[in-house]
C-alpha positions in Angstrom: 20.9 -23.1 -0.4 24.7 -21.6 0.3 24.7 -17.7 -0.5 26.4 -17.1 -4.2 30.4 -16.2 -3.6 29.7 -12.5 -5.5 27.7 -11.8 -2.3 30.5 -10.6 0.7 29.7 -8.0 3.3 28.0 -5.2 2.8 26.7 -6.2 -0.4 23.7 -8.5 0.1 21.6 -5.4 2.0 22.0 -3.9 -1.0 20.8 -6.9 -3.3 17.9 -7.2 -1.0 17.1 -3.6 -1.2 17.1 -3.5 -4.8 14.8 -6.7 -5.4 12.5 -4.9 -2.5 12.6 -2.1 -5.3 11.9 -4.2 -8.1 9.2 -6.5 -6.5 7.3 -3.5 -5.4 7.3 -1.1 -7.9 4.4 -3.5 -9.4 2.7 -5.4 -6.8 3.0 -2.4 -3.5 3.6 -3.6 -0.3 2.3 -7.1 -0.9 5.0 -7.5 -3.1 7.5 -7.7 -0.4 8.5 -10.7 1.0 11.7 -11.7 2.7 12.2 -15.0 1.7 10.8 -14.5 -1.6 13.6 -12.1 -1.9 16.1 -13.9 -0.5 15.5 -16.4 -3.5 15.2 -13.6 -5.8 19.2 -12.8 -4.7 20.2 -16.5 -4.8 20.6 -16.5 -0.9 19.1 -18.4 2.2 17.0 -16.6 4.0 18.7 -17.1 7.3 21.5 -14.8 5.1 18.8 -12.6 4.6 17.8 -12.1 8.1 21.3 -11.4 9.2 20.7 -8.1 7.4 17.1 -7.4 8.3 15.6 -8.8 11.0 12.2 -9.0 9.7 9.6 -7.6 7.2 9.0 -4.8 8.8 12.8 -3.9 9.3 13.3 -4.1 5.4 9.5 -2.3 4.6 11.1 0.6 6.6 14.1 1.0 4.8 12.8 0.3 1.3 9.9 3.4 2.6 12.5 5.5 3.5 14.4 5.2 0.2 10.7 5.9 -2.1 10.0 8.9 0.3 13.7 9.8 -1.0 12.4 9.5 -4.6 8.8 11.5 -3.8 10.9 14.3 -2.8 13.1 14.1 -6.1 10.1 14.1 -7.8 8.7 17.4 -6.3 11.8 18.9 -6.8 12.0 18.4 -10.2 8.3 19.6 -10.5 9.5 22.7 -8.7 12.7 23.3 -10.5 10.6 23.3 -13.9 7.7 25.6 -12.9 10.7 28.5 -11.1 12.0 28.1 -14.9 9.0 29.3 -16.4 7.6 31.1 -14.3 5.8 34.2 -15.7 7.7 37.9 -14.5 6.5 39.4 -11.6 4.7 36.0 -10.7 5.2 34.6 -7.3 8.1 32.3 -7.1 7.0 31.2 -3.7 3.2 30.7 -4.5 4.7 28.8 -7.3 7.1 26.7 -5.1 3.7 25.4 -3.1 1.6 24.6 -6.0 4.8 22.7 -7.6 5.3 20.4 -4.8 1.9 19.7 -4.8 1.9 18.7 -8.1 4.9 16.6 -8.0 3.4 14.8 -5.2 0.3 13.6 -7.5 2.7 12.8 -10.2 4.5 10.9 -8.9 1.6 9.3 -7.1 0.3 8.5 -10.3 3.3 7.8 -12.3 4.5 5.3 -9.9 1.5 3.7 -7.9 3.1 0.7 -6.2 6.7 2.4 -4.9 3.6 5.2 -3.8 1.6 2.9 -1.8 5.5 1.5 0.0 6.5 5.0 0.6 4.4 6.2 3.5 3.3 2.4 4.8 6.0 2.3 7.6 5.8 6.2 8.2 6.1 5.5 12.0 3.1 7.4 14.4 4.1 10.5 16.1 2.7 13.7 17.6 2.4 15.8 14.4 2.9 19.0 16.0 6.4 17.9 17.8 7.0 16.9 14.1 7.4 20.0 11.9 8.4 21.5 15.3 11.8 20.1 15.5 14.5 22.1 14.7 16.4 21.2 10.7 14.6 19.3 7.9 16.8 16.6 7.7 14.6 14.8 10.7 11.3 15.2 8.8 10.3 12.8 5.9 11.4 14.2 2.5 8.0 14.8 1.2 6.8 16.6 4.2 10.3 18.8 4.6 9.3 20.3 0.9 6.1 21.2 1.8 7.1 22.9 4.7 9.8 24.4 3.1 7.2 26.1 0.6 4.9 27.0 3.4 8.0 28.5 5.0 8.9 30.5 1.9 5.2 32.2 1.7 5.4 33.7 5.4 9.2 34.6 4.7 8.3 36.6 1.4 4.8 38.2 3.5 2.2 36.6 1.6 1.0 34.0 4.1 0.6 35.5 7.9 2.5 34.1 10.5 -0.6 33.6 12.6 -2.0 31.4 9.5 1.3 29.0 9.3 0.8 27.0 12.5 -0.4 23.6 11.0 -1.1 24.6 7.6 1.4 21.0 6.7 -2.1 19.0 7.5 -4.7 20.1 5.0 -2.3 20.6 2.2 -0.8 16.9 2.8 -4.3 15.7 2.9 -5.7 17.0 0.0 -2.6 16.1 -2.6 -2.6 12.6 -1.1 -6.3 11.7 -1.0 -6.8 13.2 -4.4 -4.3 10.7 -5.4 -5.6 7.7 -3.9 -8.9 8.7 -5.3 -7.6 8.5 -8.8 -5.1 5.2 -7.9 -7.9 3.4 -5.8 -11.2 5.0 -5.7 -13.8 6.5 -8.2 -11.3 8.6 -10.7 -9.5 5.3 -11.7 -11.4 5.8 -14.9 -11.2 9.6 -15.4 -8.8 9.9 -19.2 -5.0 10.8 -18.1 -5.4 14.1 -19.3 -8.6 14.8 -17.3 -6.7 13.4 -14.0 -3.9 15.7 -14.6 -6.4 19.1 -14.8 -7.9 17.9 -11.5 -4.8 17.3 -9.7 -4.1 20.9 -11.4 -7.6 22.2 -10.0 -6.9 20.8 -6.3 -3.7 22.0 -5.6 -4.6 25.6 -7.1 -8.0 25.4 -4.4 -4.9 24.4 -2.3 -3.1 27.3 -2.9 -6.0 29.2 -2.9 -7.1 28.3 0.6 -3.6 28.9 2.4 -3.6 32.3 0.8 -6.8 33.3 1.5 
């Protein structure tokens, strides 16, 4: 098979991204497959391979981009709850329970690109993590949630003393309750019902920071 003229450089990572996309956004992580994608493109997939070197090379960028779209999706959570938030309501209680939420929805709303998004999240110390100085070197997802956490200790409602950490439990809870409902025993819980527990976890979230 001779790669298809419209391809030149540059290009083809970008082909092979986008069928990564495509094939995943149904079918997870087992859904990608270099050579499969290399025919999905039209190319060889020695061509292929000249742009990522294996599976794992293009699982990490295709992660990286969905961890992209997570965050999107919590920021448009958070932009619609500042909008209506009630007066004299707490923007920045309100900034942690909408990340939260946008987390789950999108969790929900787009299982397989979910699943991809955190399965080449590379092992590190996860103190050093959120310890290291700018945003920009934290995983999208995680940088909004410390941003919020951030906010509450800036604004005096969350202690100082109490922030150390406080990334873990809060990450934990938004992303087991969602593989609960994508994997485990809420898979059969009515939409609307899944959406007032989400609602009900990230408030005991909330909650528990605060208290």
């Amino acid at each position: 098979m001779t790669e298809r003229s419209s391809y030149h450089h540059g290009n083809l990572r970008e082909a092979l991204l986008a069928a990564g996309l495509d094939a995943t956004r149904s079918a997870g992580v087992a859904g990608l497959a270099l050579r499969d994608l290399a025919r999905r493109v039209g190319v060889s997939p020695n061509a292929a391979y000249r742009h990522f070197a294996d599976r794992e090379s293009l699982l990490g960028e295709v992660a990286r981009r969905l961890q992209g779209d997570v965050a999107a999706r919590m920021d448009a959570e958070l932009e619609d709850a500042l909008a209506s938030a009630r007066p004299g309501g707490s923007p920045e209680r309100a900034a942690l329970r909408a990340v939260g939420l946008g987390y789950i929805d999108y969790a929900l709303e787009e299982p397989g690109w979910f699943e991809v998004a955190f399965a080449d999240t590379p092992p590190r110390d996860p103190w050093h993590l959120v310890e290291e100085p700018g945003p920009e070197l934290l995983p999208p997802p995680l940088a909004r949630l410390v941003t919020a956490l951030d906010g509450l200790v800036a604004s005096g409602e969350l202690a100082p003393g109490r922030r150390a950490g406080a990334e873990w439990p809060c990450w934990s809870a938004v992303h087991g309750f969602a593989l609960l409902v994508l994997q485990g025993p809420l898979r059969a819980m009515p939409v609307h019902e899944q959406r007032r527990a989400a609602e009900q976890t990230v408030d005991a979230i909330v909650a528990g920071v605060l208290a």
